[in-house]
C-alpha positions in Angstrom: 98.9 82.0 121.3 97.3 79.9 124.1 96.8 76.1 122.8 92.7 77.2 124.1 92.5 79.1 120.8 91.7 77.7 117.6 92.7 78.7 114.3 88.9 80.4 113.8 89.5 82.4 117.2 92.6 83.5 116.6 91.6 85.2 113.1 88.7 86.5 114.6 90.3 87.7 117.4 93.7 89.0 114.7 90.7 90.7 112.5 88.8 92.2 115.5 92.2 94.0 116.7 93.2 94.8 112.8 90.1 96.4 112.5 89.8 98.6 115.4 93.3 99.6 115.3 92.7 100.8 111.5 90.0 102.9 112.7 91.8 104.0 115.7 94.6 105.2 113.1 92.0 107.3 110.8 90.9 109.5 113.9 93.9 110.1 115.6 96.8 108.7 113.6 99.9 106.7 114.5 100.3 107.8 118.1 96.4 107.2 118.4 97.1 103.0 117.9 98.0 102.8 121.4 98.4 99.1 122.5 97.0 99.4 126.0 94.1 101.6 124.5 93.1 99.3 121.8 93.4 96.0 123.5 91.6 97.5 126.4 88.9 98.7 123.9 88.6 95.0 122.3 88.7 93.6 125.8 91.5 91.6 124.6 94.3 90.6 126.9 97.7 93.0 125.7 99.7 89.8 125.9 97.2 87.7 123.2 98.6 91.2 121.2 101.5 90.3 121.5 101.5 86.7 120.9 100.0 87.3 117.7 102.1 90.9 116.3 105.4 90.9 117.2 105.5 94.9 117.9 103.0 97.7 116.8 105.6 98.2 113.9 104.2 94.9 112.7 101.3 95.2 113.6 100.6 98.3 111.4 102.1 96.4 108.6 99.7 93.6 109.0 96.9 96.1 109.2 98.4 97.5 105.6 98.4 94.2 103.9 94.4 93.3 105.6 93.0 96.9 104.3 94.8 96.0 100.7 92.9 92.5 101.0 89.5 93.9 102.3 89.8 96.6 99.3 90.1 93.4 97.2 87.9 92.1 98.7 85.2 94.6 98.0 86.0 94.6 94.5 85.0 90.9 93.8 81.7 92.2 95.0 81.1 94.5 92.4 81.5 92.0 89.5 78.3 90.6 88.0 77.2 87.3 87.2 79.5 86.6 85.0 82.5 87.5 87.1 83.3 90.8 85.2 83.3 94.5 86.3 81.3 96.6 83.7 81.8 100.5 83.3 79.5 101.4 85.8 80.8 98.5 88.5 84.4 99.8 87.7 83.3 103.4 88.5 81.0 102.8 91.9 84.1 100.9 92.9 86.7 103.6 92.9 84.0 105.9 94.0 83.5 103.9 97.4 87.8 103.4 97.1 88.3 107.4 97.4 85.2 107.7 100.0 86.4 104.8 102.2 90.0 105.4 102.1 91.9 101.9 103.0 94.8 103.0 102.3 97.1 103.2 105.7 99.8 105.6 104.5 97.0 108.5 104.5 96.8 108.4 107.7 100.8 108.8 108.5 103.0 111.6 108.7 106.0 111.4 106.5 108.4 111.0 109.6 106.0 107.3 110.4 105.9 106.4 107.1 109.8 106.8 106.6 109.8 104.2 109.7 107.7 101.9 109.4 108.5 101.3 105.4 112.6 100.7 106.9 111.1 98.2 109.4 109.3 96.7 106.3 112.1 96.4 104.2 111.9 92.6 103.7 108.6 92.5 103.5 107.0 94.8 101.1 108.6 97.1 98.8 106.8 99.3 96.1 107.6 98.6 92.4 106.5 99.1 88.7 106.2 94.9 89.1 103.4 95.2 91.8 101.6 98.0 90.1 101.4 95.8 86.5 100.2 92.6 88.3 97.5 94.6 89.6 96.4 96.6 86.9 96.6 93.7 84.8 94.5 91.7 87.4 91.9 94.1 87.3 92.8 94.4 83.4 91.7 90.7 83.4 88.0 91.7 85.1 86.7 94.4 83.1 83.8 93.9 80.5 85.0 94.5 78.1 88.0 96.1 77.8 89.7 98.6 76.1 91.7 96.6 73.0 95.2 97.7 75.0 94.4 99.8 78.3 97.5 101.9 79.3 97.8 100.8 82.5 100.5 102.8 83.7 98.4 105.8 83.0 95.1 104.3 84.8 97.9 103.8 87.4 99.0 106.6 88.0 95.7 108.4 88.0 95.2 106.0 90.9 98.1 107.1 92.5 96.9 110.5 92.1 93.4 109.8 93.9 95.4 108.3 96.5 98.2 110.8 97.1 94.8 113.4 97.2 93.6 111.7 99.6 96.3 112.3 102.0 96.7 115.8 100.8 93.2 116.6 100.9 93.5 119.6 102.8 95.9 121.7 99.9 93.0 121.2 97.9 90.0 123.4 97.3 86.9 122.2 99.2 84.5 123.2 97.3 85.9 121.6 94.2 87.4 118.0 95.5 84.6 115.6 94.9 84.2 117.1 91.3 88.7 116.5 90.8 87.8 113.0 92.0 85.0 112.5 89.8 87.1 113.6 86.8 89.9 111.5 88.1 87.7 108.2 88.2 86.0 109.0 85.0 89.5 109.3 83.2 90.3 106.1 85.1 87.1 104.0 83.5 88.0 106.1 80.4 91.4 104.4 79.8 90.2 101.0 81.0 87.2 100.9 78.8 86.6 101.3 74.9 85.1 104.7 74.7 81.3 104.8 74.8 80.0 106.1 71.3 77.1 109.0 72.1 
């Protein structure tokens, strides 16, 4: 990167090309994050691309580990005063989670995903390790509770919102949002102390 940039440019300029290219790869897919096409639409120059992502293999990973943090992100915004995520919180969270979708692997075919997970080898690799830091992070932010939450099932209902979420289309239209909804409200179900009626 040119010595004219500063640190704040460069991120601006990192989160301006991060953020077209994800929406570039939710209408078209893989092939539609073409280089010349997106640095042309954030009148970037290509080689400022380059001197910030090594190669578009890179670049998607970057764009991975940015929607991860912006879903994070979101989720801080949610808590209340007191820092903590009640029921309700917890539950408009994963609604706006399944409706906005961050998740860059939905948008790949299994061929690009095979690909671009072997060029991230180093990097990232999924693992029960990952899955219990986050549950337990988000464990850590509820209000209040259950006494012991099992985790691995509110995980793997998560995974299960997210795997429909590339399928969507072998499921039946008129009944998705309502699988969704049952799949979130198991999700709060297991996380919180069940509400007395």
């Amino acid at each position: 990167m040119p010595k004219i940039f500063t640190d704040e440019n460069r991120d601006e300029i990192r989160m301006k090309l991060l953020n077209k290219g994800f929406k570039m790869l939710k209408k078209g897919g893989l092939s539609a994050v073409n280089i010349d096409k997106l640095t042309e639409e954030t009148y970037i120059a290509k080689g400022t691309f380059y001197n910030l992502f090594e190669n578009k293999s890179e670049f998607m990973y970057h764009m991975m580990i940015h929607e991860r943090n912006r879903a994070k992100e979101k989720l801080f915004s949610y808590l209340n005063s007191s820092g903590k995520l009640t029921r309700d919180s917890l539950h408009d969270y994963l609604k706006w989670l399944s409706a906005e979708n961050p998740n860059v692997f939905a948008f790949l075919n299994d061929a690009e995903k095979k690909r671009l997970i072997s060029s991230w080898s180093d990097k990232y690799i999924e693992n029960e390790d990952n899955d219990s830091k986050t549950m337990h992070m988000l464990i850590s932010l509820l209000e209040p509770p259950a006494k012991d939450p099992d985790w691995k099932l509110a995980c793997n209902y998560m995974k299960l919102i997210a795997v429909s979420l590339t399928t969507k289309n072998i499921f039946i239209k008129e009944n998705y949002d309502a699988m969704l909804d049952s799949l979130i409200g198991q999700i709060v179900d297991i996380l919180y102390e069940k509400q007395i009626t």
